[in-house]
N, C-alpha and C positions, 0 to 999 in steps of 0.2 A: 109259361115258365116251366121249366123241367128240373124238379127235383130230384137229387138222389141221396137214397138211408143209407149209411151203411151202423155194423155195431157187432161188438165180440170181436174184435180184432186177437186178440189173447196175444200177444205177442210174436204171431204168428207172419213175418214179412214177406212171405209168397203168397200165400193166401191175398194179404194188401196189395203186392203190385200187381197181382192177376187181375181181381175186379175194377182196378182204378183207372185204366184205360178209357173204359165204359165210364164209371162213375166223375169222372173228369168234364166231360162233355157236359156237365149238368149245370145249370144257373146259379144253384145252392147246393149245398151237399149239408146233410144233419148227419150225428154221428151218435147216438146213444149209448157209448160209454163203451168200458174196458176195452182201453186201448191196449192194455199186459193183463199179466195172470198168462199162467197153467206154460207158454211157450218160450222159445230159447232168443227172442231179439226183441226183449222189451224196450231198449236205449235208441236202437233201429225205428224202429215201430214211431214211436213218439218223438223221434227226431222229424218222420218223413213228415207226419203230423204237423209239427210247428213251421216245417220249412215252406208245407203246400198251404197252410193256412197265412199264407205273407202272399201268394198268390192268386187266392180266390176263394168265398165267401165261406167258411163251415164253421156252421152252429156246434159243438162238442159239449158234451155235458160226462160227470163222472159218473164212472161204473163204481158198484161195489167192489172190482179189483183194483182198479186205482184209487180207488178210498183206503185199501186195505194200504198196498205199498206205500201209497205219502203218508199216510197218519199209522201205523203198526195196528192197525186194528183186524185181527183175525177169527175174533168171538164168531160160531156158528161155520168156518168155512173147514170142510171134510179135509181130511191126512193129508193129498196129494198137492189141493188148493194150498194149503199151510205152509208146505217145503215148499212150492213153486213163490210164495209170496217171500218168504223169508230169503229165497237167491237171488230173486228181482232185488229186495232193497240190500242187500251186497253190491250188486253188480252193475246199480242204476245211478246215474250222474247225481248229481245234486242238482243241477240245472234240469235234469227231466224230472227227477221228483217232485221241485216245484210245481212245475209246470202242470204236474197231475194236481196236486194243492190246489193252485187255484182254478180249477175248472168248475165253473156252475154245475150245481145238481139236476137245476131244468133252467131251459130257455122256451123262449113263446117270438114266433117268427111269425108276418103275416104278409099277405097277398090282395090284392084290391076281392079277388073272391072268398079268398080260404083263409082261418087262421088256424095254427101249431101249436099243440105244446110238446117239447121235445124232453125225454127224461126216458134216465134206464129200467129201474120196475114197473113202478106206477103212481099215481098222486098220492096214494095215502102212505107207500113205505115207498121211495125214491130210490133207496136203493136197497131195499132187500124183498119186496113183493114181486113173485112170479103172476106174470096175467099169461097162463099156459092156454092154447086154441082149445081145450077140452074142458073148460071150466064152463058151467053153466051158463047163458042169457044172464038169467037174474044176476047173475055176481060181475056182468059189466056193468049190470045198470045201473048198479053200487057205486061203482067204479066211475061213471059218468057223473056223480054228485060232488066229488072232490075236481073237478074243473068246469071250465064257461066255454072253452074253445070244440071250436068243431072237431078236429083232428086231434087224436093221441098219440104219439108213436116215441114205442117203448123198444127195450133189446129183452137181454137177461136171459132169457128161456133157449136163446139158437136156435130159435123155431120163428119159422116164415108163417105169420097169418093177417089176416083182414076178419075182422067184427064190425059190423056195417050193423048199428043199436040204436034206433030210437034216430033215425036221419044223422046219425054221428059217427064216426071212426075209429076204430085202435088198429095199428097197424103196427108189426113187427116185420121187418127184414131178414130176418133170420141172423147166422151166426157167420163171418167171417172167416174166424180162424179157426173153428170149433163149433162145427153144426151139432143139432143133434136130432137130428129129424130123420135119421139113414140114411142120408146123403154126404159123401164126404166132400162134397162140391164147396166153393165158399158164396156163403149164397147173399145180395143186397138186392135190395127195390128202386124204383124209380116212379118217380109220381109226375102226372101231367096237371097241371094245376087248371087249366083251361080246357083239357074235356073234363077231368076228375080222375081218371084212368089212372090204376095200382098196378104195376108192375115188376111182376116176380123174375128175378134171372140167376143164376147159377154160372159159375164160372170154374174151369178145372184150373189145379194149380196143381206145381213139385210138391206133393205128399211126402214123397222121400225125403228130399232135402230139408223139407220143416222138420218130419220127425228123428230124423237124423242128427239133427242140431240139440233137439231133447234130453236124446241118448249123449250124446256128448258132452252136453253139461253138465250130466249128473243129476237131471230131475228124473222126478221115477217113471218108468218105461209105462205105463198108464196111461201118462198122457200124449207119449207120442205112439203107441196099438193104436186108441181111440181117433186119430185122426182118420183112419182108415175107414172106420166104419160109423164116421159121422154120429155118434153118441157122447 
Protein backbone atom coordinates (compact mmCIF):
# COMPACT_ATOMS: atom_id res chain seq x y z
CA UNK A 1 0.00 0.00 0.00
CA UNK A 2 1.28 3.48 -0.90
CA UNK A 3 0.71 6.22 1.29
CA UNK A 4 0.80 9.79 0.74
CA UNK A 5 1.25 12.99 3.94
CA UNK A 6 0.53 15.93 2.84
CA UNK A 7 -0.09 19.17 5.53
CA UNK A 8 0.19 23.22 5.79
CA UNK A 9 -1.73 23.64 2.86
CA UNK A 10 -2.19 27.45 4.12
CA UNK A 11 -4.36 28.38 1.66
CA UNK A 12 -1.89 28.17 -0.77
CA UNK A 13 -3.74 26.47 -4.36
CA UNK A 14 -0.58 26.14 -6.43
CA UNK A 15 1.35 24.84 -4.17
CA UNK A 16 -1.90 22.04 -3.80
CA UNK A 17 -2.18 21.27 -7.47
CA UNK A 18 1.53 21.00 -7.99
CA UNK A 19 2.17 18.16 -5.38
CA UNK A 20 -1.20 16.44 -6.02
CA UNK A 21 -0.33 14.80 -9.25
CA UNK A 22 2.04 12.62 -7.25
CA UNK A 23 0.16 12.57 -4.19
CA UNK A 24 -3.01 11.32 -6.19
CA UNK A 25 -1.55 7.99 -7.21
CA UNK A 26 -1.39 7.03 -3.54
CA UNK A 27 -3.98 4.22 -1.98
CA UNK A 28 -4.58 6.87 1.10
CA UNK A 29 -3.66 10.11 1.38
CA UNK A 30 -3.42 11.61 5.33
CA UNK A 31 -3.49 15.28 5.59
CA UNK A 32 -2.41 16.88 8.96
CA UNK A 33 -4.18 19.88 9.05
CA UNK A 34 -4.46 23.64 8.05
CA UNK A 35 -5.92 23.39 5.04
CA UNK A 36 -6.04 27.99 5.23
CA UNK A 37 -4.21 30.47 7.36
CA UNK A 38 -1.46 33.04 6.21
CA UNK A 39 -2.63 32.57 1.96
CA UNK A 40 -5.18 34.12 -0.64
CA UNK A 41 -7.64 30.80 -1.68
CA UNK A 42 -8.86 29.51 1.50
CA UNK A 43 -12.62 28.66 -0.06
CA UNK A 44 -10.38 27.06 -3.10
CA UNK A 45 -8.18 25.05 -1.03
CA UNK A 46 -11.04 23.43 0.99
CA UNK A 47 -13.39 23.29 -1.77
CA UNK A 48 -10.58 21.03 -3.81
CA UNK A 49 -10.45 19.06 -0.48
CA UNK A 50 -14.13 18.01 -0.16
CA UNK A 51 -14.62 17.57 -3.76
CA UNK A 52 -11.28 14.86 -4.01
CA UNK A 53 -12.24 13.43 -0.79
CA UNK A 54 -15.91 12.15 -2.69
CA UNK A 55 -13.20 10.40 -4.76
CA UNK A 56 -10.74 8.70 -2.93
CA UNK A 57 -9.73 7.67 0.66
CA UNK A 58 -8.13 11.01 2.86
CA UNK A 59 -7.88 10.78 6.42
CA UNK A 60 -7.90 15.08 7.44
CA UNK A 61 -7.59 16.11 10.83
CA UNK A 62 -7.71 20.03 11.84
CA UNK A 63 -4.87 22.29 12.04
CA UNK A 64 -4.72 25.06 14.53
CA UNK A 65 -5.50 27.41 11.45
CA UNK A 66 -8.65 25.89 10.81
CA UNK A 67 -9.39 25.73 14.56
CA UNK A 68 -8.73 29.31 14.47
CA UNK A 69 -11.08 30.32 11.35
CA UNK A 70 -14.36 27.86 12.31
CA UNK A 71 -14.36 28.78 16.06
CA UNK A 72 -12.68 32.72 16.14
CA UNK A 73 -10.04 31.51 18.25
CA UNK A 74 -6.74 33.59 17.90
CA UNK A 75 -5.16 33.54 21.59
CA UNK A 76 -1.22 32.96 20.96
CA UNK A 77 -1.13 33.40 16.91
CA UNK A 78 1.55 36.41 15.94
CA UNK A 79 0.26 40.02 14.11
CA UNK A 80 0.35 38.61 10.59
CA UNK A 81 -1.44 34.96 11.42
CA UNK A 82 -4.33 37.30 13.24
CA UNK A 83 -5.13 39.51 10.00
CA UNK A 84 -4.81 36.50 7.68
CA UNK A 85 -7.36 34.56 10.19
CA UNK A 86 -9.65 37.51 10.54
CA UNK A 87 -9.89 37.76 6.08
CA UNK A 88 -10.30 34.14 5.86
CA UNK A 89 -13.54 34.30 8.12
CA UNK A 90 -14.72 37.36 5.97
CA UNK A 91 -14.27 35.64 2.88
CA UNK A 92 -14.85 31.86 3.69
CA UNK A 93 -18.34 30.29 2.79
CA UNK A 94 -20.35 29.03 5.65
CA UNK A 95 -20.37 25.79 3.97
CA UNK A 96 -16.41 25.66 4.04
CA UNK A 97 -16.28 26.83 7.58
CA UNK A 98 -18.21 24.05 8.45
CA UNK A 99 -16.54 21.81 6.98
CA UNK A 100 -13.33 22.90 8.92
CA UNK A 101 -15.71 22.46 12.29
CA UNK A 102 -16.14 19.27 11.91
CA UNK A 103 -12.81 17.85 11.07
CA UNK A 104 -11.42 15.43 13.75
CA UNK A 105 -8.32 16.54 15.67
CA UNK A 106 -6.81 13.00 15.20
CA UNK A 107 -7.47 9.88 13.30
CA UNK A 108 -5.90 6.30 13.73
CA UNK A 109 -5.78 4.30 10.32
CA UNK A 110 -4.23 0.84 10.08
CA UNK A 111 -2.80 -1.73 7.79
CA UNK A 112 -2.57 -5.59 8.31
CA UNK A 113 1.35 -4.41 9.01
CA UNK A 114 1.47 -0.82 10.33
CA UNK A 115 -0.89 1.16 12.50
CA UNK A 116 -1.32 5.60 12.30
CA UNK A 117 -2.20 8.06 14.34
CA UNK A 118 -2.69 11.05 12.32
CA UNK A 119 -2.78 14.70 14.13
CA UNK A 120 -1.37 18.14 13.58
CA UNK A 121 1.08 19.02 16.78
CA UNK A 122 1.21 16.06 18.76
CA UNK A 123 -0.73 13.86 21.43
CA UNK A 124 -0.24 15.85 24.26
CA UNK A 125 -1.27 19.41 22.67
CA UNK A 126 -3.06 18.49 19.07
CA UNK A 127 -2.99 21.45 18.12
CA UNK A 128 -0.64 23.77 19.49
CA UNK A 129 2.74 21.54 20.31
CA UNK A 130 5.52 21.91 17.92
CA UNK A 131 7.59 18.33 17.70
CA UNK A 132 10.61 20.58 15.66
CA UNK A 133 13.46 17.72 14.03
CA UNK A 134 15.99 19.62 16.57
CA UNK A 135 14.34 18.65 19.82
CA UNK A 136 16.03 16.27 21.94
CA UNK A 137 15.66 12.08 21.75
CA UNK A 138 14.55 12.26 25.28
CA UNK A 139 11.54 14.79 24.49
CA UNK A 140 10.11 12.02 21.88
CA UNK A 141 10.38 9.55 24.10
CA UNK A 142 8.01 11.73 26.08
CA UNK A 143 6.14 12.15 23.39
CA UNK A 144 5.78 8.28 22.60
CA UNK A 145 3.86 7.87 26.08
CA UNK A 146 0.76 9.75 25.03
CA UNK A 147 0.04 6.97 22.14
CA UNK A 148 0.03 2.81 21.48
CA UNK A 149 0.47 3.11 17.68
CA UNK A 150 3.56 2.49 15.92
CA UNK A 151 3.58 5.55 13.59
CA UNK A 152 3.04 9.38 14.39
CA UNK A 153 2.68 11.73 11.72
CA UNK A 154 2.35 15.21 12.69
CA UNK A 155 2.46 18.75 10.49
CA UNK A 156 2.71 22.18 12.26
CA UNK A 157 6.52 22.89 12.12
CA UNK A 158 6.75 23.02 7.75
CA UNK A 159 9.67 21.00 8.45
CA UNK A 160 10.15 17.58 6.62
CA UNK A 161 11.48 14.89 9.35
CA UNK A 162 11.57 11.11 10.48
CA UNK A 163 12.37 10.15 14.25
CA UNK A 164 12.78 6.56 14.02
CA UNK A 165 12.58 6.16 18.61
CA UNK A 166 12.57 3.22 20.50
CA UNK A 167 11.47 0.90 16.93
CA UNK A 168 8.73 3.69 16.55
CA UNK A 169 8.09 6.70 14.13
CA UNK A 170 7.15 10.40 13.97
CA UNK A 171 7.12 11.49 10.83
CA UNK A 172 6.40 14.99 9.35
CA UNK A 173 6.04 15.85 5.58
CA UNK A 174 6.92 19.18 5.63
CA UNK A 175 4.82 22.20 4.72
CA UNK A 176 2.78 22.58 1.40
CA UNK A 177 2.06 25.95 1.12
CA UNK A 178 4.44 27.40 3.53
CA UNK A 179 7.83 25.41 4.05
CA UNK A 180 10.01 26.56 6.36
CA UNK A 181 13.06 24.73 6.20
CA UNK A 182 14.82 27.00 3.19
CA UNK A 183 13.30 25.55 0.70
CA UNK A 184 10.53 27.23 -1.12
CA UNK A 185 9.58 24.04 -2.74
CA UNK A 186 6.18 22.53 -1.54
CA UNK A 187 7.23 19.76 0.09
CA UNK A 188 4.83 15.98 0.96
CA UNK A 189 5.95 12.30 1.70
CA UNK A 190 4.97 9.12 0.57
CA UNK A 191 5.11 5.90 2.63
CA UNK A 192 5.48 2.36 1.29
CA UNK A 193 3.74 0.37 3.90
CA UNK A 194 5.24 -3.01 2.66
CA UNK A 195 8.86 -2.22 2.60
CA UNK A 196 8.31 0.54 5.48
CA UNK A 197 10.17 3.09 3.11
CA UNK A 198 9.61 7.20 4.12
CA UNK A 199 9.72 9.27 1.29
CA UNK A 200 10.67 12.70 1.02
CA UNK A 201 9.72 14.82 -2.37
CA UNK A 202 9.67 18.37 -3.24
CA UNK A 203 7.68 19.90 -5.82
CA UNK A 204 8.20 23.50 -7.58
CA UNK A 205 5.16 25.48 -8.05
CA UNK A 206 3.93 29.41 -9.44
CA UNK A 207 5.54 31.18 -6.38
CA UNK A 208 4.46 34.32 -8.13
CA UNK A 209 1.09 33.75 -8.66
CA UNK A 210 0.52 32.48 -4.81
CA UNK A 211 2.21 35.54 -3.64
CA UNK A 212 0.70 37.71 -5.93
CA UNK A 213 -2.83 36.73 -4.94
CA UNK A 214 -1.49 37.75 -1.03
CA UNK A 215 -0.58 41.08 -2.23
CA UNK A 216 -3.88 41.52 -3.85
CA UNK A 217 -5.78 40.77 -1.08
CA UNK A 218 -4.68 42.93 1.09
CA UNK A 219 -2.86 40.46 3.61
CA UNK A 220 0.36 41.75 4.77
CA UNK A 221 3.31 41.36 2.23
CA UNK A 222 5.08 38.87 4.95
CA UNK A 223 3.42 36.54 4.00
CA UNK A 224 3.71 36.47 0.40
CA UNK A 225 8.20 37.76 0.70
CA UNK A 226 8.27 34.48 2.78
CA UNK A 227 7.22 32.21 0.26
CA UNK A 228 10.23 32.89 -1.50
CA UNK A 229 12.46 31.94 0.86
CA UNK A 230 10.75 29.01 2.38
CA UNK A 231 10.63 30.38 6.17
Amino acid sequence: MLIALVSDIHSNLEALKAVWGEVKKADVIFCMGDLVGYGANPNEVVEFFRKEMEKREILCVRGNHDNAVAFGVTWGFNPYAREAIKWHERVMSIENIEFLRKLPVRQLFKTEKEDFLIIHGSPRAPLEEYLFPWLPDSEFVEVLKYFREKNLVVGHTHMQMLKDIQGRRIINPGGVGQPRDGDWRAAYALIDTESGEIIFERAEYDVDAAARKIVEAGLPKFLAYRLYEGY
